[in-house]
PyMOL commands that place a pseudoatom at each C-alpha (Angstrom):
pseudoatom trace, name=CA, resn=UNK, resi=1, chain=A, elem=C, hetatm=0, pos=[22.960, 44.727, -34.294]
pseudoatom trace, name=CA, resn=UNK, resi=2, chain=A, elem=C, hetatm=0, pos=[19.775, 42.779, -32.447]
pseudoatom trace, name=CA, resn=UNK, resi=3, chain=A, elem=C, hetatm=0, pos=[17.453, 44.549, -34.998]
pseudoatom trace, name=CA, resn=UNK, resi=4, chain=A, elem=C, hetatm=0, pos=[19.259, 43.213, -38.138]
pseudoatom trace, name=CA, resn=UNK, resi=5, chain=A, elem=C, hetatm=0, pos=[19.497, 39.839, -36.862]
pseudoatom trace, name=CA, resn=UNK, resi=6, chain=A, elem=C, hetatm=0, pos=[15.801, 39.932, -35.631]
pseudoatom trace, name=CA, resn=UNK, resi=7, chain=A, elem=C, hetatm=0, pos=[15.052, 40.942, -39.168]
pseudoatom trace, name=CA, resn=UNK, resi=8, chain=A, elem=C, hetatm=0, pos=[17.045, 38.593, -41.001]
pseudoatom trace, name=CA, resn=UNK, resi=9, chain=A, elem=C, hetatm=0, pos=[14.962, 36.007, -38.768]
pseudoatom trace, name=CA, resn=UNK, resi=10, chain=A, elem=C, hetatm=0, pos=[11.718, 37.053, -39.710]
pseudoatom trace, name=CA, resn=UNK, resi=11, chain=A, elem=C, hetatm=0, pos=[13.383, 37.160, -44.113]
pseudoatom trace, name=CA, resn=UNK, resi=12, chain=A, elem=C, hetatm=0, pos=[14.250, 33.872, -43.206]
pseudoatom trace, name=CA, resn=UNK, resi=13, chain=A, elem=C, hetatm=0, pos=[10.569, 32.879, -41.836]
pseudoatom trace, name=CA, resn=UNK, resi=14, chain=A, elem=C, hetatm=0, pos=[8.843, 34.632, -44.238]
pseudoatom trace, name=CA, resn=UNK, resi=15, chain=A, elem=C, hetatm=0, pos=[11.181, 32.520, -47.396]
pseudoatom trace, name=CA, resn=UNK, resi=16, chain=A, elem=C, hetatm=0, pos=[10.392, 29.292, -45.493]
pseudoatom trace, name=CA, resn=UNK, resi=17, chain=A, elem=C, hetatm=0, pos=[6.059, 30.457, -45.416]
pseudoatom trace, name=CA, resn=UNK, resi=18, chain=A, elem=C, hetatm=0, pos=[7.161, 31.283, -49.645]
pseudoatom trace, name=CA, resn=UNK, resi=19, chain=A, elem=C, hetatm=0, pos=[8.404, 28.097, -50.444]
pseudoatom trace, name=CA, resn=UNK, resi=20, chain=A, elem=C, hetatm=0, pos=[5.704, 26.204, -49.065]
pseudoatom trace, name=CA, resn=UNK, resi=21, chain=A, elem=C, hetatm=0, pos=[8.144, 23.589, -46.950]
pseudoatom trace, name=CA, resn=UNK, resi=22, chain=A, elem=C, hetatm=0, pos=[6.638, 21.448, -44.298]
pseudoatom trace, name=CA, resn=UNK, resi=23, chain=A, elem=C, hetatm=0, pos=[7.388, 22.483, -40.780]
pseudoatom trace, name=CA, resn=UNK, resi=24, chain=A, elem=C, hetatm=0, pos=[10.665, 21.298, -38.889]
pseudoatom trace, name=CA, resn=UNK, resi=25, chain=A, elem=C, hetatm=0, pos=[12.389, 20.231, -41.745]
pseudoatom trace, name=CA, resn=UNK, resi=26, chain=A, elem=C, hetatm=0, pos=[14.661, 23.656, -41.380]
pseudoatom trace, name=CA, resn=UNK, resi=27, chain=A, elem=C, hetatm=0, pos=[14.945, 22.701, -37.884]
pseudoatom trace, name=CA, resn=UNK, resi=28, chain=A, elem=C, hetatm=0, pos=[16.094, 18.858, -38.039]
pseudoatom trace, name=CA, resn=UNK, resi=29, chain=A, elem=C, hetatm=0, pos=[18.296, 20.642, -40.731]
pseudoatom trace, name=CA, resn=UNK, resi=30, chain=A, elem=C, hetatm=0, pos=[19.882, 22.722, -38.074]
pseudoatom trace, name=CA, resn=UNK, resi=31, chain=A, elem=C, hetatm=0, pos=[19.999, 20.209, -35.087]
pseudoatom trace, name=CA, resn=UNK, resi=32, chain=A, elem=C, hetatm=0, pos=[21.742, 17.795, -37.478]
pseudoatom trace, name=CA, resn=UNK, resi=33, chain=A, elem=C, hetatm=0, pos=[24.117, 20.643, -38.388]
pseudoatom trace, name=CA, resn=UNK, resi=34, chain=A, elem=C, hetatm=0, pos=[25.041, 21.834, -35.710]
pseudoatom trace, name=CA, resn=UNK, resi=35, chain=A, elem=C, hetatm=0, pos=[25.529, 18.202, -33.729]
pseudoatom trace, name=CA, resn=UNK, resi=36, chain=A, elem=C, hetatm=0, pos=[28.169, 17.368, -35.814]
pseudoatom trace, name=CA, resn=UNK, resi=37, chain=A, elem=C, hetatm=0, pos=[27.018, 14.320, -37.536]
pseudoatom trace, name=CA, resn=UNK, resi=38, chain=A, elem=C, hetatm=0, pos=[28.193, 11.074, -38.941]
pseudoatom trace, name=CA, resn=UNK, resi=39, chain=A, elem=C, hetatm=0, pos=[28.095, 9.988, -42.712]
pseudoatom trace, name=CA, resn=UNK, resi=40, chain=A, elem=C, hetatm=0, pos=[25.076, 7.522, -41.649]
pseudoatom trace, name=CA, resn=UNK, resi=41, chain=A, elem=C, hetatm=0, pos=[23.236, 10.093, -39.713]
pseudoatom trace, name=CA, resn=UNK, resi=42, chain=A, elem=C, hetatm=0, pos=[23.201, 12.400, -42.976]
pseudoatom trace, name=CA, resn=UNK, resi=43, chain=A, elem=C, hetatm=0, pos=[22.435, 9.207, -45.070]
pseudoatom trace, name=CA, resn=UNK, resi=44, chain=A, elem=C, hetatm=0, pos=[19.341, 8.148, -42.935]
pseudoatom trace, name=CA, resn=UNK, resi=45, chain=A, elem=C, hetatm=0, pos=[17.948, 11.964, -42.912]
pseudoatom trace, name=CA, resn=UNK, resi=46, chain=A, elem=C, hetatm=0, pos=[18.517, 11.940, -46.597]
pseudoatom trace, name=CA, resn=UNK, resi=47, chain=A, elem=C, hetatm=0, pos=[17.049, 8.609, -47.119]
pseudoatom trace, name=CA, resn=UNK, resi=48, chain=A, elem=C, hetatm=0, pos=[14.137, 9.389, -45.110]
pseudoatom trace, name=CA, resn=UNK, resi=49, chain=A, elem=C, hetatm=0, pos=[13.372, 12.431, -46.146]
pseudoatom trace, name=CA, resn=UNK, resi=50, chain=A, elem=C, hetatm=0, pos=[13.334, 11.665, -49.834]
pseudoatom trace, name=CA, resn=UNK, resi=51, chain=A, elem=C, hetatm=0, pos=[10.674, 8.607, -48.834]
pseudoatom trace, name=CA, resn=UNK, resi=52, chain=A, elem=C, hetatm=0, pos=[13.433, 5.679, -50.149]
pseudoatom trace, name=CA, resn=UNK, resi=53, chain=A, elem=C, hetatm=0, pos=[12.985, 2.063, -49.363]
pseudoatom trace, name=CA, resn=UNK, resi=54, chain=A, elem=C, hetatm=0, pos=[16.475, 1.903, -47.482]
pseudoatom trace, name=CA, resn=UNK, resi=55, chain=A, elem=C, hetatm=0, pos=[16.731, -1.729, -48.919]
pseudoatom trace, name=CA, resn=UNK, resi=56, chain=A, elem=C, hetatm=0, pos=[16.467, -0.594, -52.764]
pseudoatom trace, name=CA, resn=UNK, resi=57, chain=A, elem=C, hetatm=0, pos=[18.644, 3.040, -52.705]
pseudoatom trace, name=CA, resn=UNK, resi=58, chain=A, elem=C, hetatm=0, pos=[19.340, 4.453, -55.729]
pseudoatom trace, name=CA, resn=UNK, resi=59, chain=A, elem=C, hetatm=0, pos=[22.755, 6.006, -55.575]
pseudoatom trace, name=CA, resn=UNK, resi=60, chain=A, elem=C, hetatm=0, pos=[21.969, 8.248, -58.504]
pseudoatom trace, name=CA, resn=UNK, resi=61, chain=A, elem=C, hetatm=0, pos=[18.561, 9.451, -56.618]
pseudoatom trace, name=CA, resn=UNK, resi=62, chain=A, elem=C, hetatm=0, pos=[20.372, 9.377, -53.514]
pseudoatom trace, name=CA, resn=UNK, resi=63, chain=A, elem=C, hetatm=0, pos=[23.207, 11.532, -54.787]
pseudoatom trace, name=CA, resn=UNK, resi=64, chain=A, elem=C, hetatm=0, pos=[20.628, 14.126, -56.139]
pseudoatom trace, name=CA, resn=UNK, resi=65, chain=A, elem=C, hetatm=0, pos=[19.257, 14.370, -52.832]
pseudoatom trace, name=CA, resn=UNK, resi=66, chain=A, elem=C, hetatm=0, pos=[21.960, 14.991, -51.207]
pseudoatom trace, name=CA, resn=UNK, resi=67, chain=A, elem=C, hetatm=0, pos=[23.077, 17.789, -53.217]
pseudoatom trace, name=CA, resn=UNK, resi=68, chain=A, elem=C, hetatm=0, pos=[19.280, 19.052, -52.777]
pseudoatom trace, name=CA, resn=UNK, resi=69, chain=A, elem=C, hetatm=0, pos=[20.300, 19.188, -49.097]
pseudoatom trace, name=CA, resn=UNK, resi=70, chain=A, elem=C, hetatm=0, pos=[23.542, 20.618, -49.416]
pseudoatom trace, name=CA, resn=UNK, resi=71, chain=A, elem=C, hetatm=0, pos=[22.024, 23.932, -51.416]
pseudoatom trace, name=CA, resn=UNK, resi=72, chain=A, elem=C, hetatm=0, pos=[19.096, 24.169, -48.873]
pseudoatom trace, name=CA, resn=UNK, resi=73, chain=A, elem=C, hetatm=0, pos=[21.977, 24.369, -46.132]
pseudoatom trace, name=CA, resn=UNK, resi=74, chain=A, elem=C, hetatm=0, pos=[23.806, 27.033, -47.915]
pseudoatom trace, name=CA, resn=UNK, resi=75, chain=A, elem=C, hetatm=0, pos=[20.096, 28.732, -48.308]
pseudoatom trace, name=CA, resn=UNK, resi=76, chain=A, elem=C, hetatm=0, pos=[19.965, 29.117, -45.354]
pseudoatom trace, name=CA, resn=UNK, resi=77, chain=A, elem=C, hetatm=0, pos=[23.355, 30.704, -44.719]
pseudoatom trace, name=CA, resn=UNK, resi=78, chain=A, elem=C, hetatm=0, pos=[25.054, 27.914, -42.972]
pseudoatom trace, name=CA, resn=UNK, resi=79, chain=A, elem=C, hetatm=0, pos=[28.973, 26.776, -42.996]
pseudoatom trace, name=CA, resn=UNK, resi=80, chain=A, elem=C, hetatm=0, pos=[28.435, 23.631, -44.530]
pseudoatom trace, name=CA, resn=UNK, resi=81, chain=A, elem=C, hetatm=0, pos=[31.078, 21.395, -42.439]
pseudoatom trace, name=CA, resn=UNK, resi=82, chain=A, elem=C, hetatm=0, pos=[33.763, 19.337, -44.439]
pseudoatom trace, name=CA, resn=UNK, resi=83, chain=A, elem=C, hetatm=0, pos=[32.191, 16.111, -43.298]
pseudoatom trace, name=CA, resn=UNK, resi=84, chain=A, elem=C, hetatm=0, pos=[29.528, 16.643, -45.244]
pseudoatom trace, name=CA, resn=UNK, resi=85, chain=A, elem=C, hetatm=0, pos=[31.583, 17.641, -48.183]
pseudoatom trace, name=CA, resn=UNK, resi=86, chain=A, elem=C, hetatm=0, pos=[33.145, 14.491, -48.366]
pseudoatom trace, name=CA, resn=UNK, resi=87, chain=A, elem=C, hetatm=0, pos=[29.920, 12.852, -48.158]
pseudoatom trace, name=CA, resn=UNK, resi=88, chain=A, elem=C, hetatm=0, pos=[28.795, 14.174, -51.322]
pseudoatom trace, name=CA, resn=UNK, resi=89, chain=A, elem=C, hetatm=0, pos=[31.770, 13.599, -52.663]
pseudoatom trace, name=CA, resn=UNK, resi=90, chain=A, elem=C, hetatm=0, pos=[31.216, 9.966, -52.055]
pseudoatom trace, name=CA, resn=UNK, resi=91, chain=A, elem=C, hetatm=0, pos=[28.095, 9.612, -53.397]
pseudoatom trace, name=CA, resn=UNK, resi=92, chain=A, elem=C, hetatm=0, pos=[29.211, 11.929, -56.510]
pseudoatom trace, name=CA, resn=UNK, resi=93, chain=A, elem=C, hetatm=0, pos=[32.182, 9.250, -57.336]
pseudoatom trace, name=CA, resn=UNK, resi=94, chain=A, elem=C, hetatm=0, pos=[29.074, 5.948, -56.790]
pseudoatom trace, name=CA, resn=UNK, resi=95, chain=A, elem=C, hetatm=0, pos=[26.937, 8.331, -59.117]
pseudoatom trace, name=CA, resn=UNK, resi=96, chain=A, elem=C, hetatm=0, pos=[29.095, 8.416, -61.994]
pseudoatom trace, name=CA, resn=UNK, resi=97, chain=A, elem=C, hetatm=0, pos=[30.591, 4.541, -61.049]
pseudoatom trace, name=CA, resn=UNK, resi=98, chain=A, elem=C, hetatm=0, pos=[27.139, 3.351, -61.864]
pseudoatom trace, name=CA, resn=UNK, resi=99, chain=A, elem=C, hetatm=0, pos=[26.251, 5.839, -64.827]
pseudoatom trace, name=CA, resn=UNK, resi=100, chain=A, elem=C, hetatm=0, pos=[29.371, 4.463, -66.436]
pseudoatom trace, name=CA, resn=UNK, resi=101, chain=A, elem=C, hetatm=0, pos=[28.396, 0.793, -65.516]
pseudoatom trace, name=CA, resn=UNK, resi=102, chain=A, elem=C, hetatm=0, pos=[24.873, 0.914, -66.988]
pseudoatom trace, name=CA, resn=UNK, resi=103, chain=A, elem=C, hetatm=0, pos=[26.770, 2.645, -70.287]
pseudoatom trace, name=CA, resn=UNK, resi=104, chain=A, elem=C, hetatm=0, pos=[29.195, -0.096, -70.251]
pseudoatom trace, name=CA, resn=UNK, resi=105, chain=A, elem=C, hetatm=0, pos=[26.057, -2.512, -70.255]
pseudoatom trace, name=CA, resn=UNK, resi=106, chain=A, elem=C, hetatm=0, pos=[24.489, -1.351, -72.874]
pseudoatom trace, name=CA, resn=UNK, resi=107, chain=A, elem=C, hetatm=0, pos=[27.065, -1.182, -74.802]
pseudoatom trace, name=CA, resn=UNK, resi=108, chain=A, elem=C, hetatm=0, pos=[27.567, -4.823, -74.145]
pseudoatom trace, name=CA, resn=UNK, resi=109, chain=A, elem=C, hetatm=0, pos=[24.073, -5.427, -75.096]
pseudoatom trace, name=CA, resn=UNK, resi=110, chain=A, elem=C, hetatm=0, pos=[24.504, -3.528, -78.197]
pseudoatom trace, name=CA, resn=UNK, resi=111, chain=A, elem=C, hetatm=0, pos=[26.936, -6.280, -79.414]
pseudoatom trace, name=CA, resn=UNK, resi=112, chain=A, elem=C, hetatm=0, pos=[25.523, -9.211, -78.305]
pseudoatom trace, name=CA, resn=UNK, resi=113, chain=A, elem=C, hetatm=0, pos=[22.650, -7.955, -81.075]
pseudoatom trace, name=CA, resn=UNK, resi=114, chain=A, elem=C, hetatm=0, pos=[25.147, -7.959, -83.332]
pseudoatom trace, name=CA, resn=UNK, resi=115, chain=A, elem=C, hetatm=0, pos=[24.414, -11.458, -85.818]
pseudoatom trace, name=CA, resn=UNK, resi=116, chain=A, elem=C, hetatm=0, pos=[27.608, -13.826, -86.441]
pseudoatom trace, name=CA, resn=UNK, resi=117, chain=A, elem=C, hetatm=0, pos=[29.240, -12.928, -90.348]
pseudoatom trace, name=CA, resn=UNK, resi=118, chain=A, elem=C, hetatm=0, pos=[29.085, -15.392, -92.548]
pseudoatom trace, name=CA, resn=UNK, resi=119, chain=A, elem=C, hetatm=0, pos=[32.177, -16.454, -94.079]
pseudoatom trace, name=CA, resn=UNK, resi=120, chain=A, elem=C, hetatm=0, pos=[32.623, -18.473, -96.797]
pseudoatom trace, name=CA, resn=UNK, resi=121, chain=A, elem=C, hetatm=0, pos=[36.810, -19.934, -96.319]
pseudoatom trace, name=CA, resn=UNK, resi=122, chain=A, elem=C, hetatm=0, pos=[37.637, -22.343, -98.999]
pseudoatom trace, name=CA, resn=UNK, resi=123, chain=A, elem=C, hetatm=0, pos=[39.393, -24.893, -96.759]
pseudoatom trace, name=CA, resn=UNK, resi=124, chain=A, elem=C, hetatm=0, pos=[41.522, -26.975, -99.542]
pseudoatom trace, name=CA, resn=UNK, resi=125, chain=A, elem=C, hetatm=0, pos=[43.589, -23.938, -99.415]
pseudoatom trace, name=CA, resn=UNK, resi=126, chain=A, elem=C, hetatm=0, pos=[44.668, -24.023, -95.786]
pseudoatom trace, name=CA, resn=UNK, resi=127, chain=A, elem=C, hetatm=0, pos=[47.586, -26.210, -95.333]
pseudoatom trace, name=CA, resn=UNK, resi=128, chain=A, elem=C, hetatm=0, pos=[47.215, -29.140, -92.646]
pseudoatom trace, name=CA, resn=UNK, resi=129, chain=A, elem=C, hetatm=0, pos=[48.942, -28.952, -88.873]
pseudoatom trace, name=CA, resn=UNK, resi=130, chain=A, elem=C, hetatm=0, pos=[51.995, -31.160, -89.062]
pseudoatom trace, name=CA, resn=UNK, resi=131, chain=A, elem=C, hetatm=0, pos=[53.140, -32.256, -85.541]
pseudoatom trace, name=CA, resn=UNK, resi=132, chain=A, elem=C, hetatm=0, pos=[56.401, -30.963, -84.289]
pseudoatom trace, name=CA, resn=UNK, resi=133, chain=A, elem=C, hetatm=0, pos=[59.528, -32.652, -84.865]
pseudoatom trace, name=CA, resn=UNK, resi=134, chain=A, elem=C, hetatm=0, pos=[61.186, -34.306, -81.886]
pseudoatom trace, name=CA, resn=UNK, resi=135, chain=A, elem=C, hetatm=0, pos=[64.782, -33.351, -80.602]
for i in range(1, 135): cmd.bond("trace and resi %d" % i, "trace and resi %d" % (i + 1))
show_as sticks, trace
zoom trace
């Protein structure tokens, strides 16, 4: 039992040496785990990780990169805990919010381009307004 765990150690190593990741990443991967964190712990590793200004996110980046993180988890053969689940959830639903906003924009744009028709009305055949008759 010891022998197959020992070797699935040294798989594990030897995938990590293969894939050319920078030390402790696994490692803050499986402290962060295994601490049970927060939505804004996750975030911040995330954030950091992927090198974003934490001022200017990009929830569409963001989103990508937390998925990224997600698959690297179950890579590595972990229970990913429902916490995190929701969390990508959350950033799955902003994703597609602001995909469909930017489509909505540019669809806006699209008919603001759009020049007035001209139309010629011949106006002697519109009858005049009378006011309303009193009661």
């Amino acid at each position: 039992m010891k022998v197959k765990n020992i070797w699935k150690n040294i798989e594990k190593i030897e995938e990590i040496e293969r894939s050319g990741k920078p030390d402790g990443i696994e490692e803050k991967m499986v402290e962060m785990v295994s601490n049970e964190p927060n939505w804004e712990e996750v975030l911040n590793y995330v954030v950091s990780e992927e090198g974003m200004d934490p001022w200017q996110i990009d929830i569409v980046k963001l989103a990508n990169a937390f998925a990224s993180f997600i698959q690297r988890l179950g890579e590595m053969d972990f229970k990913i805990p429902a916490k995190l689940i929701i969390i990508a959830a959350i950033l799955l639903r902003l994703k597609v919010e602001v995909l469909m906003y930017e489509e909505e924009e540019e669809e806006t744009i699209e008919l603001e381009n759009i020049e007035e028709m001209k139309i010629d009305i011949d106006l002697s055949k519109i009858p005049d307004i009378q006011a309303p008759i009193k009661r």
